[in-house]
C-alpha positions in Angstrom: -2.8 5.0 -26.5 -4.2 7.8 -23.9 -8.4 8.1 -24.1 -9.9 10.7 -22.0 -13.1 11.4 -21.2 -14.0 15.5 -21.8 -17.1 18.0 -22.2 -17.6 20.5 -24.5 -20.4 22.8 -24.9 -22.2 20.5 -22.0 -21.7 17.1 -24.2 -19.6 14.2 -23.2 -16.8 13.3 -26.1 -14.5 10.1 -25.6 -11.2 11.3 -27.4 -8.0 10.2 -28.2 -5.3 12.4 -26.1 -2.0 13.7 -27.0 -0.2 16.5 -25.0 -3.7 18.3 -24.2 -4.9 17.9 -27.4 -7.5 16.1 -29.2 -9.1 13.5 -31.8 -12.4 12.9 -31.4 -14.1 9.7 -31.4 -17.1 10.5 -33.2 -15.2 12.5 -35.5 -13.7 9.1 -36.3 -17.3 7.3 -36.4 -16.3 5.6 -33.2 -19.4 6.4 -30.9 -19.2 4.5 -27.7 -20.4 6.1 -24.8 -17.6 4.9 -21.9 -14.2 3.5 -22.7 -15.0 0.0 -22.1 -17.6 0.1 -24.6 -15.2 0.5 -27.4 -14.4 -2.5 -29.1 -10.9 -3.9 -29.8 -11.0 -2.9 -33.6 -12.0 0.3 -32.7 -9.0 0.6 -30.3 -6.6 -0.4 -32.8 -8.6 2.4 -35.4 -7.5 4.6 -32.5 -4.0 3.9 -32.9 -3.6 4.7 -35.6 -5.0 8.1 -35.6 -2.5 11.3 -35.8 -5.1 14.4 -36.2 -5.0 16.0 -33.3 -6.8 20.0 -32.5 -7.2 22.7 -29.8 -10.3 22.3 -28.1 -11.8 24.5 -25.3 -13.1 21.7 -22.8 -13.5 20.6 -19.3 -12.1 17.2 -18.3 -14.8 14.1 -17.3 -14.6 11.3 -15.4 -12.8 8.4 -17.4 -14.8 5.7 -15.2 -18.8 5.9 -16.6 -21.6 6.1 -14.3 -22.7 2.4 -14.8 -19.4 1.0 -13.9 -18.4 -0.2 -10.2 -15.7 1.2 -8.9 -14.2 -0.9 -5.6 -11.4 0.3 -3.8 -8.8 -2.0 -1.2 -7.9 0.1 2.2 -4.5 -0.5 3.7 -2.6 -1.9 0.7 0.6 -0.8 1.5 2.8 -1.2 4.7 3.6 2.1 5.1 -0.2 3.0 5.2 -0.4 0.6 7.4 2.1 1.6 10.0 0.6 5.3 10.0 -2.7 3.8 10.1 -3.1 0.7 12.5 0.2 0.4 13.8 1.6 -2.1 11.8 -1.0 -4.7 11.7 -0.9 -5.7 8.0 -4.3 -7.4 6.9 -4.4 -11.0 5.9 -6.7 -10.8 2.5 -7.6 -7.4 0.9 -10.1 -4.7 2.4 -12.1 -4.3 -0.1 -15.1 -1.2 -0.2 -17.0 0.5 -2.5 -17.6 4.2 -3.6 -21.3 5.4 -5.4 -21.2 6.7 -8.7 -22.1 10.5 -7.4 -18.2 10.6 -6.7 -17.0 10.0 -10.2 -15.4 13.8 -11.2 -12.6 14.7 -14.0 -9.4 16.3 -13.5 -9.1 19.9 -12.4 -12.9 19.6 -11.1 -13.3 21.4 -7.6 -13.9 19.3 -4.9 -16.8 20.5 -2.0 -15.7 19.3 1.5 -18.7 20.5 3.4 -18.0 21.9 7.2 -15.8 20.4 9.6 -15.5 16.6 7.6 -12.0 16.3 8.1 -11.2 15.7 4.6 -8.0 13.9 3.5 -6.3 12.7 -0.1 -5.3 9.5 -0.9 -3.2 9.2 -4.5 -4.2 6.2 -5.9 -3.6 3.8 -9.3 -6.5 2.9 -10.6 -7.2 -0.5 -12.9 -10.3 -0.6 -15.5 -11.4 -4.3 -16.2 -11.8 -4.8 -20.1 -13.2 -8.2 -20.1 -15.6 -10.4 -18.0 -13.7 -12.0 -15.3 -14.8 -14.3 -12.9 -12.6 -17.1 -10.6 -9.5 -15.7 -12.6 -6.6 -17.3 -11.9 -3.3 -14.5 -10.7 -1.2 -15.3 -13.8 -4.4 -14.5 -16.0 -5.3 -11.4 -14.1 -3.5 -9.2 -16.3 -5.0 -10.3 -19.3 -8.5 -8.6 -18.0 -7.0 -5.6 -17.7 -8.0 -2.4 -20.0 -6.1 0.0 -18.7 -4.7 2.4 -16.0 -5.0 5.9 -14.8 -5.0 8.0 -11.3 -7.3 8.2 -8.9 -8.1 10.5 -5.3 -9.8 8.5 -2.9 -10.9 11.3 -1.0 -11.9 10.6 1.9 -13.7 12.7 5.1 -12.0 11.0 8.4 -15.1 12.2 10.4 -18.0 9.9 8.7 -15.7 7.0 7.6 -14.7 6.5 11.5 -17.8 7.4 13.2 -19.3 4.1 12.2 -17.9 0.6 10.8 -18.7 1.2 7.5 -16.2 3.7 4.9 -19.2 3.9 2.8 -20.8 7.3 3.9 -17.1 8.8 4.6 -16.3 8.1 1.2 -19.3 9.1 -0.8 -19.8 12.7 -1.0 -20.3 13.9 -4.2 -17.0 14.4 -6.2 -15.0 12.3 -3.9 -13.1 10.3 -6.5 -12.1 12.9 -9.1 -10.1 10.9 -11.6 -8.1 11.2 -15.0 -6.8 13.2 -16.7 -6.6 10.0 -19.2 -6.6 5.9 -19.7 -3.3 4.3 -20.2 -4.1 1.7 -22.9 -1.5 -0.8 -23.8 1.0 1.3 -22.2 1.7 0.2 -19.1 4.0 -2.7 -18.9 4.4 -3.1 -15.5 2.0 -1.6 -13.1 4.0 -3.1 -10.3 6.9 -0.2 -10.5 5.4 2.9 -10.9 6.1 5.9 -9.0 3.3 7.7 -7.1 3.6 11.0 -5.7 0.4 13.4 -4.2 1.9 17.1 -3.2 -0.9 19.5 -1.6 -0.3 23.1 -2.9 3.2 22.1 -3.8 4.1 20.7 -0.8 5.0 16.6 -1.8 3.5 14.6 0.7 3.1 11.1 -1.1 6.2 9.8 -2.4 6.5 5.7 -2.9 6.1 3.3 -5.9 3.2 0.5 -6.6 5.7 -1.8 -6.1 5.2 -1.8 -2.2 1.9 -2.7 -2.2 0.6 -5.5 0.1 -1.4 -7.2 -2.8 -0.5 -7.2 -6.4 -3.3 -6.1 -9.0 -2.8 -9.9 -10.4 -4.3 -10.9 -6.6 -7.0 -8.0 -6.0 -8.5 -9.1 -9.6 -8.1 -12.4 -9.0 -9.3 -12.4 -5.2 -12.9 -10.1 -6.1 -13.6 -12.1 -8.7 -13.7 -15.3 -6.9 -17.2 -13.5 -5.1 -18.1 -11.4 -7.9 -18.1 -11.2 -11.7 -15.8 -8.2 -12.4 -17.5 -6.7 -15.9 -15.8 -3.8 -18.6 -15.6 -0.5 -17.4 -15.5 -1.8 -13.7 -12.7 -0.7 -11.6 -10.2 -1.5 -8.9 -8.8 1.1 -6.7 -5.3 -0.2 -5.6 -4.8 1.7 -2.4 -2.8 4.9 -1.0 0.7 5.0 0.1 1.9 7.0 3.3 1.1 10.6 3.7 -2.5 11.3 4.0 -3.1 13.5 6.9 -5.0 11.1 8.9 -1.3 9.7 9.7 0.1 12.7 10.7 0.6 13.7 14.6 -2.7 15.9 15.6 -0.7 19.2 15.5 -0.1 18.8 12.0 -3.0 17.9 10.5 -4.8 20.5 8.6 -7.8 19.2 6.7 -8.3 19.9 3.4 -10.5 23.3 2.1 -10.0 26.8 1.5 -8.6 26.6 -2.0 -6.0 23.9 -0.9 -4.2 22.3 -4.4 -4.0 18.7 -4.8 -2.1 17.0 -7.6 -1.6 13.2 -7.7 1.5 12.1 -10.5 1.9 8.5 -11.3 4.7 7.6 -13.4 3.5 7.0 -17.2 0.0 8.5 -16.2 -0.1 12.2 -16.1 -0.9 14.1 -13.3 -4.0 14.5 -11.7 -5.2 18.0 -10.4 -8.2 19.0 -8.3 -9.0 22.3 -5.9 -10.6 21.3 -3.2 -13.0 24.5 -1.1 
């Protein structure tokens, strides 16, 4: 099933989603306030449910403001390569983002003056049940779902110190959506991933290249950390994002600039950036 997140009239609805239409959850007496909040009888009410309608809405973040979202840098080799110059890392970078970034699809994305700000297409992993010290051929099993996210990123901040953090946490820097994949996705290890910027493709690989498996990243964070529902695990960017292009060709995004991230089985993810 596909939940999305979406407002209308200035309220926040958790629907079901079918071809850009609509069920309501509280329509359906099912009032939980983020995804990982609904319970698995719920889900399976959800399932079942074929009345579908027209809204006018505007998309919202699927990940809720309570929720961590952590994201692993350099998590495939051909990121690598553009980015360090082939040194592939040992464990998993792992970073965070602040919950002022969370945005929907087709939100517009602010890049200040001069930040030098980049893309990076991204699958994204929401945890549905506690896990701590999980062992890699349970990982899965702590898994609620999938869906896309833009790790935007401004190259100026995140290199002018050690620490992403700043770089990486202006407001609407990881728009997100346009819905969770729940019980769809049977391998999130061979998915293709694509990020064009107005029309122009510019990401083009599959998840699986990357350097770390989900199975690992869950299993690695929570050996430090209890992972709880409705957190989330960034899985890393492919090849393509403009920091890894040569100097002459790198034109920061702004000025209206398009940017539409497509993973296979997941929609497609669409944001203006100005």
């Amino acid at each position: 099933m596909k939940i999305t997140a979406v407002k209308i009239d200035g309220k926040r609805h958790l629907a079901s989603y079918m071809d850009g239409k609509l069920a309501l959850l509280d329509d359906f007496h099912i009032n939980a306030s983020s995804v990982a909040d609904i319970s698995r009888e719920d889900l399976a009410r959800i399932a079942e449910i074929n009345q579908f309608k027209n809204y006018k809405f505007s998309y919202d973040s699927i990940i809720d403001q309570k929720s961590t979202l952590l994201c692993i840098g350099l998590n495939y080799k051909s990121h690598v390569s553009e980015h360090t110059g082939g040194k592939v890392p040992e464990t998993p970078m792992v970073f965070s983002k602040s919950n002022n970034t969370f945005a929907g699809n087709e939100s517009v994305v602010e890049t200040g003056s001069g930040m030098h700000v980049d893309y990076e297409g991204e699958l994204c992993v929401m945890i549905g049940s506690k896990a701590r010290n999980v062992e890699e051929k349970d990982a899965l099993n702590h898994v609620l779902g999938y869906f896309i996210g833009n790790d935007v990123s401004s190259r100026l901040l995140q290199y002018r110190t050690s620490q992403f953090y700043l770089g990486k946490s202006f407001d609407g820097f990881y728009p997100n959506g346009p819905y969770i994949a729940i019980d769809e996705i049977k391998d999130p290890h061979s998915l293709k991933i694509q990020t064009m910027v107005n029309g122009d493709l510019r990401q083009d690989s599959n998840t699986s290249y990357m350097i770390f498996s989900i199975n690992r990243l869950i299993s690695y964070i929570s050996r430090y950390m209890t992972l709880r529902p409705g957190d989330c695990i960034s899985t890393g960017t492919p090849a393509g994002v403009i920091m890894g292009m040569a100097p002459e060709r790198q034109k920061w995004l702004g000025n209206g600039d398009q940017v539409e991230v497509q993973i296979e089985g997941l929609g497609r993810l669409a944001n203006t950036f100005k």
